[in-house]
C-alpha positions, 0 to 999 in steps of 0.5 A: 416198518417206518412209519405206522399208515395212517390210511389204517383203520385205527379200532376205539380201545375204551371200554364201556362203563356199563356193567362193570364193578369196582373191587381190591385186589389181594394185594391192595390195587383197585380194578374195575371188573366188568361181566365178561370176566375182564379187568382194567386196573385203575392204577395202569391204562392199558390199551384194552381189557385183561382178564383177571389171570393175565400174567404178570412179569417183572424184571429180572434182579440181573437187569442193572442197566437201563436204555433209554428210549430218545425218541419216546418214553419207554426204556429198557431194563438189561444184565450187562453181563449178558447184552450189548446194545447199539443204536442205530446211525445218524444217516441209517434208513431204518426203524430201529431205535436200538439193536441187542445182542447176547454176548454169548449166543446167537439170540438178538433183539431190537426196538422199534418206537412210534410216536402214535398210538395204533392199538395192540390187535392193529400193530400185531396184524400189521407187523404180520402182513409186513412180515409176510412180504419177506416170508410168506410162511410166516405165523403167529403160534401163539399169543396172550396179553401180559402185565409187564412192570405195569405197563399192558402188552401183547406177547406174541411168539412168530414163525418165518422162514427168511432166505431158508432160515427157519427164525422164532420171533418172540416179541412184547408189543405196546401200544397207549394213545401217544405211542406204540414200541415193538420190543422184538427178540429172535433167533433161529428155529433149532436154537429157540429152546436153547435162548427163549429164557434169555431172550424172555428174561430180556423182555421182561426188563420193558418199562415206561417209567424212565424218569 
């Protein structure tokens, strides 16, 4: 995806003031809790409520090396021991900001900015419908909504068969007011056990806190 369509219908993401509550956390953060059993902490502005078990994931110890995004503010936290990364050329057609790739395996990444801000439901299903045109097959098997160095994200794990190659899809999406990132990881179906903690813990190195 280039560029997000501007014709798409982009949802409200605030939540209503009525009914909600204000309490502390265990360890000290301020929430607003609301009746439906969703929280928004007042410390993260996320794109839309999370429940109070919403996982929390941090990065890795291992993740030494940051990669900036130029384009928009986010970044990447990596182990140099174990990626490489490469951004994409000056005179290159493509979305991609960086490509990433394990040293000693066969599991890859990418990240894809946007400068606007679409809402976590809209880019899931658009990336989806766009996914769909060059795999057909291609499903969502399971997604949730992740705290990731406090920032709010949509995780979501995907199956497509491209050009008779059965590929896993697991993905960390953001989306704020100003700006929308696609952290994208995948291999091949048979080797998806084998890289899913490599490629989890590389997600796991997202921020937005790149000062």
């Amino acid at each position: 995806m280039r560029y997000i369509l501007l014709s798409l219908f982009l949802a409200g993401s605030l939540a209503s003031a009525h009914g909600q509550t204000k309490a502390v956390t265990e360890n000290g953060e301020e929430v607003i809790l609301n009746k439906d059993g969703t929280w928004r902490s007042m410390s993260v502005t996320p794109s839309y409520d999370t429940r109070l078990d919403t996982p929390v994931v941090t990065k890795s110890a291992k993740a030494t090396f940051l990669v900036k995004g130029k384009r928009i503010k986010y970044g990447i936290w990596l182990d140099p021991k174990k990626w490489t990364f490469s951004t994409a050329k000056p005179n290159e057609e493509t979305p991609l900001e960086y490509r990433l790739t394990l040293k000693n395996g066969d599991a890859y990444a990418m990240t894809i900015p946007e400068g606007i801000g679409i809402g976590l439901d809209n880019i899931v299903s658009f990336t989806l419908e766009n996914t769909k045109k060059a795999a057909p097959d291609a499903r969502i098997v399971r997604q949730e909504t992740r705290n990731v160095n406090g920032n709010i994200v949509r995780m979501v794990e995907k199956r497509a068969t491209v050009q008779g190659i059965k590929f896993v899809y697991f993905a960390y999406y953001y989306s704020v007011d100003d700006m929308t990132v696609q952290f994208i990881t995948y291999t091949s179906e048979p080797l998806w056990s084998k890289y899913k903690a490599d490629m989890e813990e590389l997600l796991s190195g997202f921020t937005t806190k790149v000062d």
